[in-house]
N, CA, C and O of each residue as an XYZ file, in Angstrom:
352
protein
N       0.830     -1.179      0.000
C       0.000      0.000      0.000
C       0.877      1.246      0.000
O       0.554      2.232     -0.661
N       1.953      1.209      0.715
C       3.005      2.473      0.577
C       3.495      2.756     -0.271
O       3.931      3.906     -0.343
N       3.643      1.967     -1.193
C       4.681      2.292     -2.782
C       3.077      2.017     -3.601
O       2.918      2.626     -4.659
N       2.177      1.310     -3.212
C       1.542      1.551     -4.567
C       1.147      2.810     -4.840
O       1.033      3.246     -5.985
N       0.941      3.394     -3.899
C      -0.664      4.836     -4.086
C       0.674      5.629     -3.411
O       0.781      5.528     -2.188
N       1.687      6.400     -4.127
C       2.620      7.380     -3.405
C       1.987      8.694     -3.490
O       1.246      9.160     -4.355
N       2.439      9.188     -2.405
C       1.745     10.867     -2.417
C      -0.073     11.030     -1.879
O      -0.857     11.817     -2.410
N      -0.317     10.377     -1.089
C      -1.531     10.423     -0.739
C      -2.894      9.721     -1.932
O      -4.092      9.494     -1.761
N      -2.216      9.604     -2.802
C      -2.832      9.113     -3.949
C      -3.658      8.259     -3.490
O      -3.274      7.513     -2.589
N      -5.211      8.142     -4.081
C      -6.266      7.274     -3.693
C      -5.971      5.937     -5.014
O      -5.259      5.903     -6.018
N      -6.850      5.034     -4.423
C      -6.546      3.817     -4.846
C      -7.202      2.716     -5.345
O      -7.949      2.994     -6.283
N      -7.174      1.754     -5.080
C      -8.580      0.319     -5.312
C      -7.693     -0.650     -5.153
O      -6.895     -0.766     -6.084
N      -7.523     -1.783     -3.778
C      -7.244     -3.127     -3.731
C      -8.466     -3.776     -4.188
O      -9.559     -3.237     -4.018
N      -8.333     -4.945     -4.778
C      -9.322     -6.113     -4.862
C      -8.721     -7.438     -4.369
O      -7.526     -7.589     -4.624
N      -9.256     -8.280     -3.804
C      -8.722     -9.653     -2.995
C      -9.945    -10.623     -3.073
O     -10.903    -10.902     -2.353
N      -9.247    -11.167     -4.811
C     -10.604    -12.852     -4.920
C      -9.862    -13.835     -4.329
O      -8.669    -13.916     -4.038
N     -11.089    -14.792     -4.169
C     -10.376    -16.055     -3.241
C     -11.614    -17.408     -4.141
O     -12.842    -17.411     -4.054
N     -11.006    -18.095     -4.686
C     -12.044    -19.058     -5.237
C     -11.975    -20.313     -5.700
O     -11.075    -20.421     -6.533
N     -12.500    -21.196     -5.519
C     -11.973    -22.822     -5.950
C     -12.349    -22.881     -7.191
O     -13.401    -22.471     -7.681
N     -11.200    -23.557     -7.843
C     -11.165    -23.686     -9.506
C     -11.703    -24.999     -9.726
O     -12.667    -25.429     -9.092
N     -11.060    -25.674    -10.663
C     -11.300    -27.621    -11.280
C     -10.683    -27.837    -10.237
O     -10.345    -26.834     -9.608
N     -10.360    -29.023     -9.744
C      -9.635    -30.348     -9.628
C      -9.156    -29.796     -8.106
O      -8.015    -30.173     -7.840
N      -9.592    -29.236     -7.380
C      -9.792    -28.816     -5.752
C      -8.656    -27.807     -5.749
O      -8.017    -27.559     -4.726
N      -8.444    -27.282     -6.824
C      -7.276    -26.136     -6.573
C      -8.233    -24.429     -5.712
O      -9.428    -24.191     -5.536
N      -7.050    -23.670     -5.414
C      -7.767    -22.894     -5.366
C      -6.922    -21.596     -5.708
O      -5.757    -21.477     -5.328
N      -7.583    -20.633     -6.449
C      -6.976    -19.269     -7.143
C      -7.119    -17.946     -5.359
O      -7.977    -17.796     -4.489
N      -6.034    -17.443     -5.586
C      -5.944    -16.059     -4.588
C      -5.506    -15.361     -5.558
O      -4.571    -15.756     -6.255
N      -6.267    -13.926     -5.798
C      -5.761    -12.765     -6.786
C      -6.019    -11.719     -6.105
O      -7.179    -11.567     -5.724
N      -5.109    -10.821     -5.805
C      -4.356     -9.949     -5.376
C      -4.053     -8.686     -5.896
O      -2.856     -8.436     -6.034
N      -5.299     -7.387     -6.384
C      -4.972     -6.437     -7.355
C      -5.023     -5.388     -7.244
O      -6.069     -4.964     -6.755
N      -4.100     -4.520     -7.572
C      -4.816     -3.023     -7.359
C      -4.524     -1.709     -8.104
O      -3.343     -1.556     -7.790
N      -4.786     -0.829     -8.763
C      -4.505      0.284     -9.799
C      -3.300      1.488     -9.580
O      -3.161      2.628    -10.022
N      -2.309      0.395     -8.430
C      -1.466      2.065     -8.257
C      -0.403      1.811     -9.364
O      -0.637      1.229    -10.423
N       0.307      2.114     -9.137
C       1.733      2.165     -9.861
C       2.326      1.171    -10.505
O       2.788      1.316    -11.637
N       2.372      0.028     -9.822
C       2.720     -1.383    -10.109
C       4.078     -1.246     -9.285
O       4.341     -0.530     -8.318
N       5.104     -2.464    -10.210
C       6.680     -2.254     -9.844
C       7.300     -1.920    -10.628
O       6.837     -2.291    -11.706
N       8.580     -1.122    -10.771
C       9.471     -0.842    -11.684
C       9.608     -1.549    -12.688
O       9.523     -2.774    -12.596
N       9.817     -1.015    -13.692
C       9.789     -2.089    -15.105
C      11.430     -2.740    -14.844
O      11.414     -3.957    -15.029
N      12.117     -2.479    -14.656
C      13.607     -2.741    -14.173
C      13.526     -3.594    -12.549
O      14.589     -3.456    -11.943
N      12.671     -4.266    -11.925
C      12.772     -5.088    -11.421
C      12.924     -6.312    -11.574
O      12.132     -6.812    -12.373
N      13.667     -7.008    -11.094
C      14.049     -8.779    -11.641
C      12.797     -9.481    -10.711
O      13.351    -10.373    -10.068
N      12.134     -9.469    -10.555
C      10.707    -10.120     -9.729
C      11.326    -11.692     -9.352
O      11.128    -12.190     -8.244
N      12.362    -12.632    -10.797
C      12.424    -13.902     -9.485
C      13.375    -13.580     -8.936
O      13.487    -14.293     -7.939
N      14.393    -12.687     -9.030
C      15.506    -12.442     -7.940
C      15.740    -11.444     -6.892
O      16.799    -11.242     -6.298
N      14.526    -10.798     -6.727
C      14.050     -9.826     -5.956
C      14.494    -10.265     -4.413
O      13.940    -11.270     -3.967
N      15.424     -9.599     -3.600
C      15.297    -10.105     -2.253
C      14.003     -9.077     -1.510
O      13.666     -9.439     -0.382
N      13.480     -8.175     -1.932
C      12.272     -7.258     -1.372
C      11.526     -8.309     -0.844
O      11.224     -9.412     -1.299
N      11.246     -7.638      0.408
C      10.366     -7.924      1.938
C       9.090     -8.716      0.701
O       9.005     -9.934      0.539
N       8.448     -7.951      0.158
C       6.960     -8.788     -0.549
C       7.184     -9.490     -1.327
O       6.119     -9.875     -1.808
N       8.582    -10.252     -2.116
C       8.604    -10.775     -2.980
C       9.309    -12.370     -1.940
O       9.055    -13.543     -2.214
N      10.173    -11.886     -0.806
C      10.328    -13.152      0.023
C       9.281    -13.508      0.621
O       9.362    -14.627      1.128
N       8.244    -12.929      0.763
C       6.875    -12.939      1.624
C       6.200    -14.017      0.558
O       5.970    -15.165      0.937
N       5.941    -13.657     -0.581
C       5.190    -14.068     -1.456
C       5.898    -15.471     -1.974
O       5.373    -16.502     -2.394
N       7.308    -15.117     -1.783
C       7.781    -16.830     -2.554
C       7.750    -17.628     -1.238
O       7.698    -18.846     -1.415
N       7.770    -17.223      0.017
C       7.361    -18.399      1.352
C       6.171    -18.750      1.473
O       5.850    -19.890      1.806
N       5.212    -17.660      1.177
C       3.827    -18.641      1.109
C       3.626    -19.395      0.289
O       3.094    -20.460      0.600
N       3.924    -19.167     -0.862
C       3.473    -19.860     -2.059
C       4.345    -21.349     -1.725
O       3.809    -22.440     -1.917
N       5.544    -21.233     -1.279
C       6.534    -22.999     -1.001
C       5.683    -23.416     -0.408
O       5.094    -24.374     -0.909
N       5.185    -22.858      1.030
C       4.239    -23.679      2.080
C       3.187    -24.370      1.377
O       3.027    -25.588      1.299
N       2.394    -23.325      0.805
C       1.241    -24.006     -0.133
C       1.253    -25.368     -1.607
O       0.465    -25.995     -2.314
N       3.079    -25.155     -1.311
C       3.251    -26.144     -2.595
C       2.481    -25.359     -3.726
O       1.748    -26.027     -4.456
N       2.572    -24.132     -3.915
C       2.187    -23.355     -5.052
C       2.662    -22.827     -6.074
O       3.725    -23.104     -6.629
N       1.832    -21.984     -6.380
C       2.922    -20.875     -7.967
C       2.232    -20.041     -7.649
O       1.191    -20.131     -6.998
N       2.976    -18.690     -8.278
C       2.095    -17.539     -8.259
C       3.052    -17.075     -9.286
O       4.196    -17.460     -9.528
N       1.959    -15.700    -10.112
C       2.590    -15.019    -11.439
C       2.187    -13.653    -10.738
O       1.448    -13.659     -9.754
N       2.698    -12.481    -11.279
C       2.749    -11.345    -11.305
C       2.822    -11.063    -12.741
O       3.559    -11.478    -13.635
N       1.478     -9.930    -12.689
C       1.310     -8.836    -13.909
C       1.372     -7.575    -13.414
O       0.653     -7.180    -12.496
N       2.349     -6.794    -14.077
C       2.464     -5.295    -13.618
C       1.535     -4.644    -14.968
O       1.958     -3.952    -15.894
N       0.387     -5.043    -14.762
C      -0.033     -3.744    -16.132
C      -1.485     -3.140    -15.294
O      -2.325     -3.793    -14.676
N      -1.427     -1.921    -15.494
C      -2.206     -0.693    -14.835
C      -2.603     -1.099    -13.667
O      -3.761     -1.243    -13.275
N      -1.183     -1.366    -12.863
C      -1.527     -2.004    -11.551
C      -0.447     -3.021    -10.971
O       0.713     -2.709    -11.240
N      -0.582     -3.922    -10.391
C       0.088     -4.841     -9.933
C      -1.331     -5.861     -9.597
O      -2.351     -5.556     -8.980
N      -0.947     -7.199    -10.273
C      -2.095     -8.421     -9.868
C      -0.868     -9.600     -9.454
O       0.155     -9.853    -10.091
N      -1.313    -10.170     -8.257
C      -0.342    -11.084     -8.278
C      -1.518    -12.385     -7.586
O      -2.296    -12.430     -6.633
N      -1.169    -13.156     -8.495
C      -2.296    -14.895     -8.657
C      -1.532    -15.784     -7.737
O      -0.307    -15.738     -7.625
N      -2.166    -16.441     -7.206
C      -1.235    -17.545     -6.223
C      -2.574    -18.767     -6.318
O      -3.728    -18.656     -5.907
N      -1.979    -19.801     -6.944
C      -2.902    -21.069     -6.810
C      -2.178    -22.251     -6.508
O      -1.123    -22.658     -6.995
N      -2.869    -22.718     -5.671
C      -2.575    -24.009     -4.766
C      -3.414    -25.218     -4.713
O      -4.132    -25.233     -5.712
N      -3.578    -26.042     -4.099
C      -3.770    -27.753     -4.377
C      -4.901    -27.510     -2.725
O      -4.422    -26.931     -1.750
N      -5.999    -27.924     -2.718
C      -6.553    -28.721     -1.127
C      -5.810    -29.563     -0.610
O      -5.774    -29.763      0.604
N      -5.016    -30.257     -1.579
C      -4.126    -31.640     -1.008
C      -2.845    -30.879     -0.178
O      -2.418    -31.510      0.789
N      -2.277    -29.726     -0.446
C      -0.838    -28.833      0.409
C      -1.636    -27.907      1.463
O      -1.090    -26.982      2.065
N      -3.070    -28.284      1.625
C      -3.545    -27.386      3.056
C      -3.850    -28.493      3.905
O      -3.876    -28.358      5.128
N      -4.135    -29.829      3.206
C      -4.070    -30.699      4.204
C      -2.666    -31.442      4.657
O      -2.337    -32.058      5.670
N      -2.186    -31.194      3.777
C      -0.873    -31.768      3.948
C       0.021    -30.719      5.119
O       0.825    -31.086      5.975
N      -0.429    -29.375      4.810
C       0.248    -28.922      6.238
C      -0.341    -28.563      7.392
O       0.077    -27.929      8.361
N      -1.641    -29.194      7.080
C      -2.276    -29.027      8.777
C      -2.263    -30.018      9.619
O      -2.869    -30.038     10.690
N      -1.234    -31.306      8.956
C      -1.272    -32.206      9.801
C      -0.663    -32.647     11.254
O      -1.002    -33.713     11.767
């Protein structure tokens, strides 16, 4: 929220959460500020949200993609089988 909307700038998060086919489930993550630098390396990023985002996604046995266009969206989908698998 601090780097997206700089300068007091107003904004719009959106946060879907929804089960797809085959017991997966989609988290999308979006919102209209700025995005990230076009000159960011996103998989070699050591930034606080990009280690944040690649530890959840391991836990979940997941993937997630990032789109920087009029905005920043970042998708994270995972398996029912890696939420049971780590609540055991």
């Amino acid at each position: 929220m601090k780097y997206a909307f700089p300068g007091q700038r107003n904004g719009e998060v959106r946060v879907q959460f929804k089960q797809t086919e085959n017991n997966k489930y989609k988290l999308v993550i979006a919102d209209n500020g700025v995005g990230i630098p076009e000159d960011m390396e996103i998989d070699t990023s050591g930034s606080l949200g990009m280690n944040l985002m690649r530890g959840l996604t391991n836990q979940l046995d997941g993937t997630f993609f990032i789109e920087n266009k009029k905005g920043l969206m970042i998708i994270v989908i995972f398996s029912q089988s890696s939420i049971d698998k780590n609540h055991q």
